[in-house]
PyMOL CGO cylinders between C-alpha atoms (Angstrom):
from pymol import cmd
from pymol.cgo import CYLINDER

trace = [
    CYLINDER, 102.16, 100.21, 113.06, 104.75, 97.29, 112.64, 0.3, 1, 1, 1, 1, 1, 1,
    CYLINDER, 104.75, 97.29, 112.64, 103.65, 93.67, 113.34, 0.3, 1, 1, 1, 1, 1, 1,
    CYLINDER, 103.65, 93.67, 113.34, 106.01, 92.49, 116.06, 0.3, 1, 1, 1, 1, 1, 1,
    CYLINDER, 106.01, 92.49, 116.06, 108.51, 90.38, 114.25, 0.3, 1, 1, 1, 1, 1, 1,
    CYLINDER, 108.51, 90.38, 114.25, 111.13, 88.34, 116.90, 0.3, 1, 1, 1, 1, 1, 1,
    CYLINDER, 111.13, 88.34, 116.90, 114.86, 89.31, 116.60, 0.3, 1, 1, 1, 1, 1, 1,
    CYLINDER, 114.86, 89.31, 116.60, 115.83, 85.66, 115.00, 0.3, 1, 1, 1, 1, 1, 1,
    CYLINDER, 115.83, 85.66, 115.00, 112.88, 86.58, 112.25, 0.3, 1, 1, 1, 1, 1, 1,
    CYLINDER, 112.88, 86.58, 112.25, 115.13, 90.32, 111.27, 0.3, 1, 1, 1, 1, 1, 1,
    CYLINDER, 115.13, 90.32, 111.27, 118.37, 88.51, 111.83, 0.3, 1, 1, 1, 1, 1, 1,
    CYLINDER, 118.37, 88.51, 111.83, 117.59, 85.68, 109.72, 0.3, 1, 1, 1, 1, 1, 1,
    CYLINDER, 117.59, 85.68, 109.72, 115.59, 87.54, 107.47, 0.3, 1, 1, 1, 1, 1, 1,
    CYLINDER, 115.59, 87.54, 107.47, 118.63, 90.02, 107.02, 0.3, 1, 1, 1, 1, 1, 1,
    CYLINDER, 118.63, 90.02, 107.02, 121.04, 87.39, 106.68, 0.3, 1, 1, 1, 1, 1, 1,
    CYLINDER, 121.04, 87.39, 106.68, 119.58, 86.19, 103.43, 0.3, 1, 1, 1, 1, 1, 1,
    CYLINDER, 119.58, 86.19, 103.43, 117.97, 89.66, 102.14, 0.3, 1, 1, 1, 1, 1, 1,
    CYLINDER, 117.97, 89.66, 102.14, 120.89, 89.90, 99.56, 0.3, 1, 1, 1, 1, 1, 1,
    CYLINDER, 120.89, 89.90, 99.56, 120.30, 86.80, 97.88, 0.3, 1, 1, 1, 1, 1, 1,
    CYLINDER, 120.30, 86.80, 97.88, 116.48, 87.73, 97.39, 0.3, 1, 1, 1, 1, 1, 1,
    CYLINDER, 116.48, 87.73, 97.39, 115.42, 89.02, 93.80, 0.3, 1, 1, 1, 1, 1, 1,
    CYLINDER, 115.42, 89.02, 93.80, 113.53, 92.14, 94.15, 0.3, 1, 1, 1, 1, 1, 1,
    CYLINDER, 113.53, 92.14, 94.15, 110.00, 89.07, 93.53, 0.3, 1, 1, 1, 1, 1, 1,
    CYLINDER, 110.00, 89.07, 93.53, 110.84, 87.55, 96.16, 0.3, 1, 1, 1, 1, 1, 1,
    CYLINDER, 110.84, 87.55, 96.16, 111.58, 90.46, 98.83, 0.3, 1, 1, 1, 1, 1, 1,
    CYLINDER, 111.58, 90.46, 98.83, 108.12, 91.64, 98.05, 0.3, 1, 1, 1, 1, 1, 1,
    CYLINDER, 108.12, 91.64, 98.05, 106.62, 87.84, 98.02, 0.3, 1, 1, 1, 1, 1, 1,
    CYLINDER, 106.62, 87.84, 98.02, 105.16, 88.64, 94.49, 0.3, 1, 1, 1, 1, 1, 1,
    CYLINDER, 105.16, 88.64, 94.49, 105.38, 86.28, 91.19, 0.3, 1, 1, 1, 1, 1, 1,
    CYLINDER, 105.38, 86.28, 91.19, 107.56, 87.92, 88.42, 0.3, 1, 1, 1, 1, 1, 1,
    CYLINDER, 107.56, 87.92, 88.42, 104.39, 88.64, 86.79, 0.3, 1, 1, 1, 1, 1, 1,
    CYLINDER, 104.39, 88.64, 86.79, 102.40, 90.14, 89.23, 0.3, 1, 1, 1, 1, 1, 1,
    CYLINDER, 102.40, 90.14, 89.23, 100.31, 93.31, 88.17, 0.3, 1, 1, 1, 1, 1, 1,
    CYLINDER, 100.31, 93.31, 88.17, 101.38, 96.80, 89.65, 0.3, 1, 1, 1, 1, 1, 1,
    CYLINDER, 101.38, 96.80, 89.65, 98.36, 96.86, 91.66, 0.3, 1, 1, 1, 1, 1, 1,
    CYLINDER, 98.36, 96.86, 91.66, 99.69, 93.39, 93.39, 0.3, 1, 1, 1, 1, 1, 1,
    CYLINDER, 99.69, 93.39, 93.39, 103.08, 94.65, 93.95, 0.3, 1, 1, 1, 1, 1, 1,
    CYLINDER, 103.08, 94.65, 93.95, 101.81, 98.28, 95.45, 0.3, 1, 1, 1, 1, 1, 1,
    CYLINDER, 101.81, 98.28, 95.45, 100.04, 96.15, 98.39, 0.3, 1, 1, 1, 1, 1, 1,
    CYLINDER, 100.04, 96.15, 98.39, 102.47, 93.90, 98.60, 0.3, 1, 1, 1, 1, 1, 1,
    CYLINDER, 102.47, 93.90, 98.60, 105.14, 96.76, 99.47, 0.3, 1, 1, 1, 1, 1, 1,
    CYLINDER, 105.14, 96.76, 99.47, 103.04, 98.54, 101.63, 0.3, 1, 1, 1, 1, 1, 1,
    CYLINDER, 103.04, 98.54, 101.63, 102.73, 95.27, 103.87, 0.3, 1, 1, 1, 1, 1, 1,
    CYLINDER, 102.73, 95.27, 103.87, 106.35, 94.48, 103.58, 0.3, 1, 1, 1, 1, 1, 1,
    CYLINDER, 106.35, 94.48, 103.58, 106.59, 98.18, 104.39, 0.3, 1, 1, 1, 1, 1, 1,
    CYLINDER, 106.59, 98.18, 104.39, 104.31, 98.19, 107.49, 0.3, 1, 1, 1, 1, 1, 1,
    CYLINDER, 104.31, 98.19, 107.49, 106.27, 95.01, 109.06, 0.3, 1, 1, 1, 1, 1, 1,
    CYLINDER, 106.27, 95.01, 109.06, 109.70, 96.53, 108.80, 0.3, 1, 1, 1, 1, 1, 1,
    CYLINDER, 109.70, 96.53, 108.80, 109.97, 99.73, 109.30, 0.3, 1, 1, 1, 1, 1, 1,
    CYLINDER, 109.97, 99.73, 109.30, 112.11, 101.45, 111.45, 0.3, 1, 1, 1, 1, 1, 1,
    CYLINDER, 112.11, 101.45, 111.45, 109.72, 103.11, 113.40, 0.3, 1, 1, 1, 1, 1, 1,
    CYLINDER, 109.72, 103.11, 113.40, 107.97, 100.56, 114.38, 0.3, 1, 1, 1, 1, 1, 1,
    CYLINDER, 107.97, 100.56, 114.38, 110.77, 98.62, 116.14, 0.3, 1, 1, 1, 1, 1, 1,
    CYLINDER, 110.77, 98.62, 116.14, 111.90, 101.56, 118.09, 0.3, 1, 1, 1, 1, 1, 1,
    CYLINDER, 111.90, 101.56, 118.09, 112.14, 99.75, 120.86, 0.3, 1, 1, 1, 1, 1, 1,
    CYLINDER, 112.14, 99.75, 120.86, 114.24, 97.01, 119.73, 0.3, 1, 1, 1, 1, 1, 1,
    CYLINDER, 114.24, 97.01, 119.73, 117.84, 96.35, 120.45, 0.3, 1, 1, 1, 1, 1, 1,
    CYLINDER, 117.84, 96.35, 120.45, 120.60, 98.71, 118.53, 0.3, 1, 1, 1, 1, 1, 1,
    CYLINDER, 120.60, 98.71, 118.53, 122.11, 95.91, 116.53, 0.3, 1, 1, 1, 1, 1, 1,
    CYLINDER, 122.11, 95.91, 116.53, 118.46, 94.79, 115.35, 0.3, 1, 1, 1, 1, 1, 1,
    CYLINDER, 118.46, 94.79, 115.35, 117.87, 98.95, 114.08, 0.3, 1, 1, 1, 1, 1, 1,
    CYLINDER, 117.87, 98.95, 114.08, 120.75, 98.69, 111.77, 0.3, 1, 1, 1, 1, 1, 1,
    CYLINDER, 120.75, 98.69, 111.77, 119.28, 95.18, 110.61, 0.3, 1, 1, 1, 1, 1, 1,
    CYLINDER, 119.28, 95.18, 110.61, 115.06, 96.68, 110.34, 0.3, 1, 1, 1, 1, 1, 1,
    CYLINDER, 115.06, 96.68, 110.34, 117.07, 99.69, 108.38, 0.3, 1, 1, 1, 1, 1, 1,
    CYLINDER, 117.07, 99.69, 108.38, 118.87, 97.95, 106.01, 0.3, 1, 1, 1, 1, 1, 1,
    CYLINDER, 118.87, 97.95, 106.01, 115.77, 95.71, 105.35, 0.3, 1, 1, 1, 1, 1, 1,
    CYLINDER, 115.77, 95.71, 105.35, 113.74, 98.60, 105.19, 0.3, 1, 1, 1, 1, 1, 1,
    CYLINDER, 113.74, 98.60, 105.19, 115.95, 99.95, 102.16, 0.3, 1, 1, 1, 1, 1, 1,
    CYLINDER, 115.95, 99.95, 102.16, 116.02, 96.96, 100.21, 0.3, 1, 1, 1, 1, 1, 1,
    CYLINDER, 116.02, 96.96, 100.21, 112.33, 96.69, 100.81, 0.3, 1, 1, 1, 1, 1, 1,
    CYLINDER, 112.33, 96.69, 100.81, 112.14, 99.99, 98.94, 0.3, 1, 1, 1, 1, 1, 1,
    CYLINDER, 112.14, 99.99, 98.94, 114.57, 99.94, 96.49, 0.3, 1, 1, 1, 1, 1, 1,
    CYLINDER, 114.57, 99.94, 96.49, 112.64, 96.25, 94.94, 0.3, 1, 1, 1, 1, 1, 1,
    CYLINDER, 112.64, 96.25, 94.94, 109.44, 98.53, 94.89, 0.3, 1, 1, 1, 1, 1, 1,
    CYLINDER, 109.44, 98.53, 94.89, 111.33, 101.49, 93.36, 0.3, 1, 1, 1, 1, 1, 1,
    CYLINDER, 111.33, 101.49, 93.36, 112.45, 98.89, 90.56, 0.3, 1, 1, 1, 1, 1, 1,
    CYLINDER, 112.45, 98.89, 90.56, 109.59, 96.72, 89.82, 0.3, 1, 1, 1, 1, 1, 1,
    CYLINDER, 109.59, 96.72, 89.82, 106.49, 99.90, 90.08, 0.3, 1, 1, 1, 1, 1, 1,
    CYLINDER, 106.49, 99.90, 90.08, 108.19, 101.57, 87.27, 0.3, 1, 1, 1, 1, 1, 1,
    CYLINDER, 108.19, 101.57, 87.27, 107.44, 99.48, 83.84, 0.3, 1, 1, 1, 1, 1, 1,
    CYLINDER, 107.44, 99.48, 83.84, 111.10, 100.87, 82.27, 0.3, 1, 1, 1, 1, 1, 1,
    CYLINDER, 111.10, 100.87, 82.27, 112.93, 99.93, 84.88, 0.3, 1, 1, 1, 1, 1, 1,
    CYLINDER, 112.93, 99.93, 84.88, 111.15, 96.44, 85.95, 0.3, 1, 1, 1, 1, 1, 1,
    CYLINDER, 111.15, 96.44, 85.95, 111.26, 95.45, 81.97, 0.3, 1, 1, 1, 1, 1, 1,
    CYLINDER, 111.26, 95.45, 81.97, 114.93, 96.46, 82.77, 0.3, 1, 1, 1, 1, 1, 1,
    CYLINDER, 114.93, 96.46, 82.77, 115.19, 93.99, 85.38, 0.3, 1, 1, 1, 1, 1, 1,
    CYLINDER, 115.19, 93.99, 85.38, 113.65, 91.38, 84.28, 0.3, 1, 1, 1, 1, 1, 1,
    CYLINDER, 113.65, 91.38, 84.28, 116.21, 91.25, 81.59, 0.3, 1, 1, 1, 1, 1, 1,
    CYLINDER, 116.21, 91.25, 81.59, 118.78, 90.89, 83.97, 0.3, 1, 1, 1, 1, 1, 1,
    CYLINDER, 118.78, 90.89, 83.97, 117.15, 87.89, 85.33, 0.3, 1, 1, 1, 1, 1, 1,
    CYLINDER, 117.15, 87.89, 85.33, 116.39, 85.77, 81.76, 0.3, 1, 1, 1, 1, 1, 1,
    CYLINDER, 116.39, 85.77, 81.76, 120.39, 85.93, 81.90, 0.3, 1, 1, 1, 1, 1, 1,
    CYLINDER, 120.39, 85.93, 81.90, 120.51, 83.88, 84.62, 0.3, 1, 1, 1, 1, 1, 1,
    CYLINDER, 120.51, 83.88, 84.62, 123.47, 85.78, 86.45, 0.3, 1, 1, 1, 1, 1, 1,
    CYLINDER, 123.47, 85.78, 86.45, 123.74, 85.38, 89.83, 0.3, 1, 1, 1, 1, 1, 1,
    CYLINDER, 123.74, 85.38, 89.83, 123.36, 89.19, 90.20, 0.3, 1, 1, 1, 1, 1, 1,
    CYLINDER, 123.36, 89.19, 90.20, 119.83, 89.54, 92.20, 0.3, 1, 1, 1, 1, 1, 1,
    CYLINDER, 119.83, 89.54, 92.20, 119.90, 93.80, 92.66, 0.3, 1, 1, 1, 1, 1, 1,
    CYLINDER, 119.90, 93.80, 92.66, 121.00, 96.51, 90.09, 0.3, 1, 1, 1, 1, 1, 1,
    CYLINDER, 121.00, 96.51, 90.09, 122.06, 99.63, 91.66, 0.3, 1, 1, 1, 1, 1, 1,
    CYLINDER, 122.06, 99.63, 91.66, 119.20, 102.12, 90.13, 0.3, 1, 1, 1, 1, 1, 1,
    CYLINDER, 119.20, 102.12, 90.13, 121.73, 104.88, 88.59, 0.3, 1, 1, 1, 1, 1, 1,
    CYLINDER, 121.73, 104.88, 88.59, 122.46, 101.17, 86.25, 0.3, 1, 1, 1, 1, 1, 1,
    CYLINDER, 122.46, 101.17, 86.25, 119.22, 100.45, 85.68, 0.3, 1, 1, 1, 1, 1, 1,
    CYLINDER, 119.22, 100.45, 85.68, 118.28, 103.88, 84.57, 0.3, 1, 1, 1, 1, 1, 1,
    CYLINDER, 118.28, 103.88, 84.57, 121.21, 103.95, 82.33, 0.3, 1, 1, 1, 1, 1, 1,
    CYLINDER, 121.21, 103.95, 82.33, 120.08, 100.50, 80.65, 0.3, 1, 1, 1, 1, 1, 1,
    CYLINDER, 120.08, 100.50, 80.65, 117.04, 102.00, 80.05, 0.3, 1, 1, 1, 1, 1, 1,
    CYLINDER, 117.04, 102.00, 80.05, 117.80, 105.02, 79.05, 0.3, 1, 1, 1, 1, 1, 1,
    CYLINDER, 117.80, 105.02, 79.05, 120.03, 103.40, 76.83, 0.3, 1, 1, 1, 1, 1, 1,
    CYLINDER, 120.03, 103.40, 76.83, 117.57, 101.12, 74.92, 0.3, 1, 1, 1, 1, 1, 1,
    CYLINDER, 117.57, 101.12, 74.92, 115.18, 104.31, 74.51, 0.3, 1, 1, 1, 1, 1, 1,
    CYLINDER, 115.18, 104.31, 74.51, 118.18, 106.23, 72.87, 0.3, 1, 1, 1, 1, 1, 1,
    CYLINDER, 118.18, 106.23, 72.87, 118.32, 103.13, 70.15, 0.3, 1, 1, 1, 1, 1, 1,
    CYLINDER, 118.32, 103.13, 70.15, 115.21, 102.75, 69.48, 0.3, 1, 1, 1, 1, 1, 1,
    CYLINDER, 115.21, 102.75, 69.48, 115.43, 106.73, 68.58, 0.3, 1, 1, 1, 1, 1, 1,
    CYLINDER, 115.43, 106.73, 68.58, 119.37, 106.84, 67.39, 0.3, 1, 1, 1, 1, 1, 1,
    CYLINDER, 119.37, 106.84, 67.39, 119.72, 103.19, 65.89, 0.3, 1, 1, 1, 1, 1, 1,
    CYLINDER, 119.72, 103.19, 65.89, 120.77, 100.14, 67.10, 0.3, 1, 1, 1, 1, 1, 1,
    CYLINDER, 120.77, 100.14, 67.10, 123.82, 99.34, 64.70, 0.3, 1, 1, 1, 1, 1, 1,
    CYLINDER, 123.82, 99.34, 64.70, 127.11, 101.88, 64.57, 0.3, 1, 1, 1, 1, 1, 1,
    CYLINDER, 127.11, 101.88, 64.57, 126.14, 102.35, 60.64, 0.3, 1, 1, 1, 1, 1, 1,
    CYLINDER, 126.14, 102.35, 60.64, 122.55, 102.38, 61.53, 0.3, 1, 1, 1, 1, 1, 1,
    CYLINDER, 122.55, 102.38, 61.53, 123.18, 105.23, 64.48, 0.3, 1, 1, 1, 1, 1, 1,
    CYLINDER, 123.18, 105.23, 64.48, 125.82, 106.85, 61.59, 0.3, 1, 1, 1, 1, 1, 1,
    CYLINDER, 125.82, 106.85, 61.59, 123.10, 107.46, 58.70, 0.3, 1, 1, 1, 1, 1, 1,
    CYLINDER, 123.10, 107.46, 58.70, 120.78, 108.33, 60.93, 0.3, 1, 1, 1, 1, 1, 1,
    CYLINDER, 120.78, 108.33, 60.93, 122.76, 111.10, 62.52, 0.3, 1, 1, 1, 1, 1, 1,
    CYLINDER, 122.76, 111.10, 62.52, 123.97, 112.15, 58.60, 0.3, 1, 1, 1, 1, 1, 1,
    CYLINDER, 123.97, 112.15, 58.60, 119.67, 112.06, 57.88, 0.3, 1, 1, 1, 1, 1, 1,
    CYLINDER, 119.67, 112.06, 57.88, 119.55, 114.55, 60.51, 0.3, 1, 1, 1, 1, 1, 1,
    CYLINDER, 119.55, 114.55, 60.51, 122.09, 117.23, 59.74, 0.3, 1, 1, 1, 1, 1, 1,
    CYLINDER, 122.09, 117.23, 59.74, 121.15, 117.16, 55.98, 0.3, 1, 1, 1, 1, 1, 1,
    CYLINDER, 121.15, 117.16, 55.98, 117.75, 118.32, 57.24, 0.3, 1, 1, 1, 1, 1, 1,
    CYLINDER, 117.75, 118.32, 57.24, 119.21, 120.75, 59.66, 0.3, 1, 1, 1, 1, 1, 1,
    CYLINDER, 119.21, 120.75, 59.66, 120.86, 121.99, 56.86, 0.3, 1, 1, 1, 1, 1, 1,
    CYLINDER, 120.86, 121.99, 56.86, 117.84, 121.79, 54.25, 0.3, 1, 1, 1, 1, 1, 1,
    CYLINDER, 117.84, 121.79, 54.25, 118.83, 118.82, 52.36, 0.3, 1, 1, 1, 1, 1, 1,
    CYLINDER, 118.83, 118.82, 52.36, 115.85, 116.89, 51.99, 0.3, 1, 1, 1, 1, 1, 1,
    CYLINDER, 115.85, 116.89, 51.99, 116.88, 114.58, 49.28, 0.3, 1, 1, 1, 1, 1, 1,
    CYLINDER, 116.88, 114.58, 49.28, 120.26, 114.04, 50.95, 0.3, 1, 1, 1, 1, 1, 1,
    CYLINDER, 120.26, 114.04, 50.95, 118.55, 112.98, 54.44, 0.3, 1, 1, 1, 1, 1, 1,
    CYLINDER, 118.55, 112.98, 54.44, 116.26, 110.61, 52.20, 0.3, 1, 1, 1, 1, 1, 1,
    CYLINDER, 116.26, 110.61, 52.20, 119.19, 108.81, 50.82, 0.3, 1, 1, 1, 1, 1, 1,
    CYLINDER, 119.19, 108.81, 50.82, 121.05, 108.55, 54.29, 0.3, 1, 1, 1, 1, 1, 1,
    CYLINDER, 121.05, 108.55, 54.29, 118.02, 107.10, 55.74, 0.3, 1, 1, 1, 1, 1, 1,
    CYLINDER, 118.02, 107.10, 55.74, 117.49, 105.06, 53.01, 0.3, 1, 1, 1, 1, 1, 1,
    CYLINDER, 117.49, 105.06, 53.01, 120.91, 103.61, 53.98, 0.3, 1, 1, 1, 1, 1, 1,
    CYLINDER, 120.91, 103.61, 53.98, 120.09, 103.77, 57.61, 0.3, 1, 1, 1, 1, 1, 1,
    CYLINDER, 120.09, 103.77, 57.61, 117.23, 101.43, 56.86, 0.3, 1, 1, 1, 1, 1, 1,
    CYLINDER, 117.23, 101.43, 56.86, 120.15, 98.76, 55.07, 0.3, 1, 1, 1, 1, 1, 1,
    CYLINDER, 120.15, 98.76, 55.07, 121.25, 97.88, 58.40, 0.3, 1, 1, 1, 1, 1, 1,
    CYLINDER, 121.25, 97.88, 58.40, 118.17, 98.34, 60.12, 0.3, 1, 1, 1, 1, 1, 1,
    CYLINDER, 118.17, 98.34, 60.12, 115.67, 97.20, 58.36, 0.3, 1, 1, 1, 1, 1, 1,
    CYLINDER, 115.67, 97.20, 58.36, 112.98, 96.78, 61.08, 0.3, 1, 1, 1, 1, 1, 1,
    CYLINDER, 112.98, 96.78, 61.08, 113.81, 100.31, 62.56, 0.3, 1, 1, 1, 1, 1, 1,
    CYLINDER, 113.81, 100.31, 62.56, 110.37, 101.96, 63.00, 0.3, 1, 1, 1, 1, 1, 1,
    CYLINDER, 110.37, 101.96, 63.00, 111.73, 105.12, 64.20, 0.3, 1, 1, 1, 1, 1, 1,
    CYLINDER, 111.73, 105.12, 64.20, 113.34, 105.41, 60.61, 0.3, 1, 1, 1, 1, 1, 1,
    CYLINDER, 113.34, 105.41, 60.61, 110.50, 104.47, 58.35, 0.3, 1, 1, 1, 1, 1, 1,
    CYLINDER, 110.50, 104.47, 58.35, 108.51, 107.28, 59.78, 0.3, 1, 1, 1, 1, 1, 1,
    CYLINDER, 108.51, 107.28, 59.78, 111.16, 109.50, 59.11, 0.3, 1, 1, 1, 1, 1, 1,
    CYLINDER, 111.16, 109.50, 59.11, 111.74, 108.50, 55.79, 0.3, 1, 1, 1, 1, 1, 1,
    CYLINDER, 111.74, 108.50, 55.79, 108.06, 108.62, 54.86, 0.3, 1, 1, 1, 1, 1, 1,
    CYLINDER, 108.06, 108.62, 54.86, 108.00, 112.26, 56.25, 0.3, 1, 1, 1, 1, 1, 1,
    CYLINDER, 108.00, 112.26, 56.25, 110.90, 113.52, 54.43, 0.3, 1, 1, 1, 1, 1, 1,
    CYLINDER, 110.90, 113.52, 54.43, 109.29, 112.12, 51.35, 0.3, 1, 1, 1, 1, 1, 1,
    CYLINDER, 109.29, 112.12, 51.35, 105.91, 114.07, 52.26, 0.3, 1, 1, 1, 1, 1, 1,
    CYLINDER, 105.91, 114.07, 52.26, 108.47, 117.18, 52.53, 0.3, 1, 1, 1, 1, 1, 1,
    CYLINDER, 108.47, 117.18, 52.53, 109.63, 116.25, 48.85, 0.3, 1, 1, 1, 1, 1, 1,
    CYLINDER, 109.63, 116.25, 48.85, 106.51, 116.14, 47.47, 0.3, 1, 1, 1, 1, 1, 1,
    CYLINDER, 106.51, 116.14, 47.47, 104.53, 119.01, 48.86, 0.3, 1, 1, 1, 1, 1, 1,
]
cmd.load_cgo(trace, "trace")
C-alpha cells in the first residue's frame, strides 16, 4: 500500500516532475546498478500509485496518475541497458531535453545497432551492401574487394573485418 503523501507533496511534486531526468525521478545516481534502480522504482512505485490514493481528491488522481506514468516510463528507460546507454547520451549533450519519448529512443538505438552491422559512413554502408550482393550472387572475390573498400572508410569496423576474413576462408577452402 501507498505511504500517505499530503496533497502539497503530489502537487508540488507534479509541478516539477517534467524538469526531473529519469535519475532523479527514481532518486538514483546516473550510475547506479540495475539492481539499485529496480528497488528504487518499486518504492517510487509503492508511494504513488493510483490505487493507493483512492481516496484522495479528483484533481490530486489526475496528478498521482500522471506521476505514476513518468515514474514508469524513467524505469522503462534506464532497466533496459540499450535504451539507458541511449539516454545517457542525450544527457552528455547537455540539452535541456530531460525525457525521450520511447518510440525515439528505440529508434536511436536501433539505429546505432544497424551501423555497427550496415556501416557508419554512406561509402562505408555502400561497399558493404555491394560485399553482400556479390555473395548473394556467388562472387566471392568481388565481395572481398568491396569490403576491402568498405574497410577504406571504416577502418575500425569490426563487423567488416570478420567478414572479410570469412570470405577469404571461402577463397581458400
Amino acid at each position: 500500500m501507498a505511504q500517505h503523501l499530503e496533497p502539497a507533496e503530489i502537487k508540488a511534486f507534479s509541478r516539477i516532475i517534467d524538469e526531473l531526468n529519469y535519475y532523479e525521478i527514481l532518486e538514483v545516481k546516473p550510475g547506479a546498478e540495475r539492481t539499485k534502480i529496480r528497488d528504487a522504482f518499486h518504492q517510487a512505485a509503492r508511494r504513488f500509485h493510483p490505487d493507493g490514493h483512492r481516496n484522495s481528491a479528483e484533481d490530486l488522481h489526475k496528478l498521482i496518475d500522471r506521476i505514476s506514468k513518468r515514474i514508469t516510463e524513467a524505469y522503462t528507460i534506464l532497466r533496459n541497458p540499450r535504451r539507458r546507454q541511449a539516454y545517457d547520451e542525450l544527457l552528455a549533450k547537455d540539452t535541456e531535453e530531460v525525457r525521450i519519448p520511447l518510440a525515439e529512443l528505440e529508434a536511436a538505438a536501433e539505429k546505432a545497432a544497424d551501423d555497427a552491422h550496415q556501416g557508419t559512413t554512406p561509402n562505408g554502408r555502400r561497399y558493404f551492401s555491394m560485399a553482400n550482393n556479390s555473395e548473394q550472387q556467388g562472387d566471392i572475390k568481388g565481395a572481398v574487394r568491396n569490403l576491402q573498400m568498405a574497410l577504406t572508410y571504416e577502418r575500425d569496423n569490426e563487423l567488416f573485418k570478420e567478414k572479410l576474413e570469412e570470405l577469404r576462408k571461402q577463397l581458400t577452402s
